[in-house]
VMD Tcl script that draws the C-alpha trace (Angstrom):
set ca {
  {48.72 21.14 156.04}
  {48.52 21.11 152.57}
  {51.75 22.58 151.57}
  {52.82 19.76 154.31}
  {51.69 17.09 151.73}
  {53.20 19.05 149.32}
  {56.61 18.24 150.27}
  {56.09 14.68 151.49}
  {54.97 13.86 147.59}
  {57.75 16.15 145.94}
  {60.41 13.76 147.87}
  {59.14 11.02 146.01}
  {61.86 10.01 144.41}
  {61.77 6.64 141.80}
  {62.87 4.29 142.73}
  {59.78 4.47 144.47}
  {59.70 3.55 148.17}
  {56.62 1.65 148.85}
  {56.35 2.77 152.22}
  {57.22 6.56 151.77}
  {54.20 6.86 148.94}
  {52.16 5.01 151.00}
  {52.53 7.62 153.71}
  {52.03 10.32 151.68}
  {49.01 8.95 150.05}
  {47.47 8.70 154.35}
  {48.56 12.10 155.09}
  {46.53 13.10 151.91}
  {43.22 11.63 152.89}
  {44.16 12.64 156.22}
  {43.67 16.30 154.82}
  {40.49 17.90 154.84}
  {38.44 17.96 151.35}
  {39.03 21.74 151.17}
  {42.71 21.03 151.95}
  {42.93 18.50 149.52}
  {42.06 20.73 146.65}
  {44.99 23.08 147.87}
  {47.37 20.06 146.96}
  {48.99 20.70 143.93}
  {51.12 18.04 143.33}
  {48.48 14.84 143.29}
  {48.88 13.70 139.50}
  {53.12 12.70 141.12}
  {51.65 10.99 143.91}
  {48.99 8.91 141.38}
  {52.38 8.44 138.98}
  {54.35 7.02 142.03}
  {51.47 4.84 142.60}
  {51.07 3.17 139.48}
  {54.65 2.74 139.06}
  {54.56 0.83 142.64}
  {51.42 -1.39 141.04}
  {52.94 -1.98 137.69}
  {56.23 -3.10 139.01}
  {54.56 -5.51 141.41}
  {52.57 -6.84 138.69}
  {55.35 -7.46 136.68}
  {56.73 -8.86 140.14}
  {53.94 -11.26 140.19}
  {54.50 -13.21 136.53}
  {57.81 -13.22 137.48}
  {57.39 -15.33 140.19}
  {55.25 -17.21 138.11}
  {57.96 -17.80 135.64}
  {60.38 -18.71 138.56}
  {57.94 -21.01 139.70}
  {58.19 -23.34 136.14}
  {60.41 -26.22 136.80}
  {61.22 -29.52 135.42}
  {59.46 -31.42 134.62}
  {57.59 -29.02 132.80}
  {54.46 -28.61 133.31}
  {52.60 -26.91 130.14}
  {49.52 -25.33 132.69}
  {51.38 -23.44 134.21}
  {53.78 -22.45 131.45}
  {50.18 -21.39 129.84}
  {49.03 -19.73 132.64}
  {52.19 -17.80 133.15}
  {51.73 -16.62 129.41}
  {47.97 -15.41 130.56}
  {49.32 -13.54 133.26}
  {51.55 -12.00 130.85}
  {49.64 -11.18 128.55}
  {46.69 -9.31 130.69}
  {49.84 -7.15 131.90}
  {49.59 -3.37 130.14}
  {52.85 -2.59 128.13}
  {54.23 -0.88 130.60}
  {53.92 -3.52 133.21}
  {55.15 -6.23 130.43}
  {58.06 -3.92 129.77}
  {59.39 -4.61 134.21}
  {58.79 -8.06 133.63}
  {62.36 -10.16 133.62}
  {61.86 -13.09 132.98}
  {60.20 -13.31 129.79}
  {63.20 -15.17 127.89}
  {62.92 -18.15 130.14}
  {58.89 -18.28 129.63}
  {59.83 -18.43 125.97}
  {61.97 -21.06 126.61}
  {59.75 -23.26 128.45}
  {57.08 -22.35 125.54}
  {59.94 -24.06 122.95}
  {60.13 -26.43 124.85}
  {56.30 -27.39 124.40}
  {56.29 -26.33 120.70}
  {58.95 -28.84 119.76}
  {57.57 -31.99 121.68}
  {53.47 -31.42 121.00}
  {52.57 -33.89 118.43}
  {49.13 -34.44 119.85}
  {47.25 -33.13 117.12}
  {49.64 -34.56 114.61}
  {49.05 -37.82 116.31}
  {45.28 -37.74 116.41}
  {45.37 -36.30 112.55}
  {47.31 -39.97 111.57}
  {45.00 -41.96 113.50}
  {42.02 -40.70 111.37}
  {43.39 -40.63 108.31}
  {45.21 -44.35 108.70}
  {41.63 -45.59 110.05}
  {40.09 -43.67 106.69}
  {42.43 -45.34 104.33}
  {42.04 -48.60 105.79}
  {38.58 -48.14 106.09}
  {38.65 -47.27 102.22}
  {40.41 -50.13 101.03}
  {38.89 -52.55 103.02}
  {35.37 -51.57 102.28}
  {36.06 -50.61 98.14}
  {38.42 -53.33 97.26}
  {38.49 -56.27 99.45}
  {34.75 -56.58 100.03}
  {34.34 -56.10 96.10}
  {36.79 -58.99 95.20}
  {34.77 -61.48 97.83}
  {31.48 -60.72 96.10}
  {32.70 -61.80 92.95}
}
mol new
graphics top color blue
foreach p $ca { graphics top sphere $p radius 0.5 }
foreach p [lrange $ca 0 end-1] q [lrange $ca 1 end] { graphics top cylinder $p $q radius 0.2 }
display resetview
């Protein structure tokens, strides 16, 4: 039975077929704990299945990045970024569309004056405040 498993896991072949891993990982726990230890291939079958999680991680903030349209929205250009960046290198490394999140991000980077905005308002309101207190209310005392 074990030698069984054996060969289901050494046809494993990358691209990985969902499906055909999955199989061999229930004909594994299908085996019997003693038979299980007579399996001498499990490390491939864990490889096959990380490669199957990364890439649909990676699958997953793609979509996300498909999902941006125009108008843009900056949540979800930030939350695509998140995603992104929780992904391990190796999962960031499948993910495709990471020039076009960039470009949305550009597209925030140039047109964000909020700060720049608020910044102005306080320092105008300062400066005004400034010379209206320290020069005109000094000349009407006199």
């Amino acid at each position: 039975a074990a030698a069984a498993v054996d060969a289901m896991i050494d046809a494993l072949t990358t691209p990985y077929d969902s499906e055909a891993v999955q199989a061999a990982r229930d004909a594994y726990h299908n085996l019997t704990e003693t038979q299980q230890d007579l399996v001498t291939n499990e490390q491939t079958l864990l490889d096959a299945e990380q490669a199957l999680a990364d890439i649909d991680a990676a699958a997953a903030v793609d979509a996300m990045i498909d999902a941006l349209t125009t108008p843009y929205d900056s949540e979800a250009v930030q939350a695509a970024r998140e995603a992104y960046e929780n992904l391990s290198e190796a999962q960031q490394a499948l993910v495709t569309g990471l020039s076009t999140l960039v470009t949305y991000e550009q597209q925030f980077a140039s047109t964000d004056y909020t700060g720049l905005v608020f910044f102005m308002i306080i320092f105008i309101g300062a400066i005004s405040a400034v010379i209206y207190f320290g020069y005109y209310k000094r000349d009407n005392k006199n």
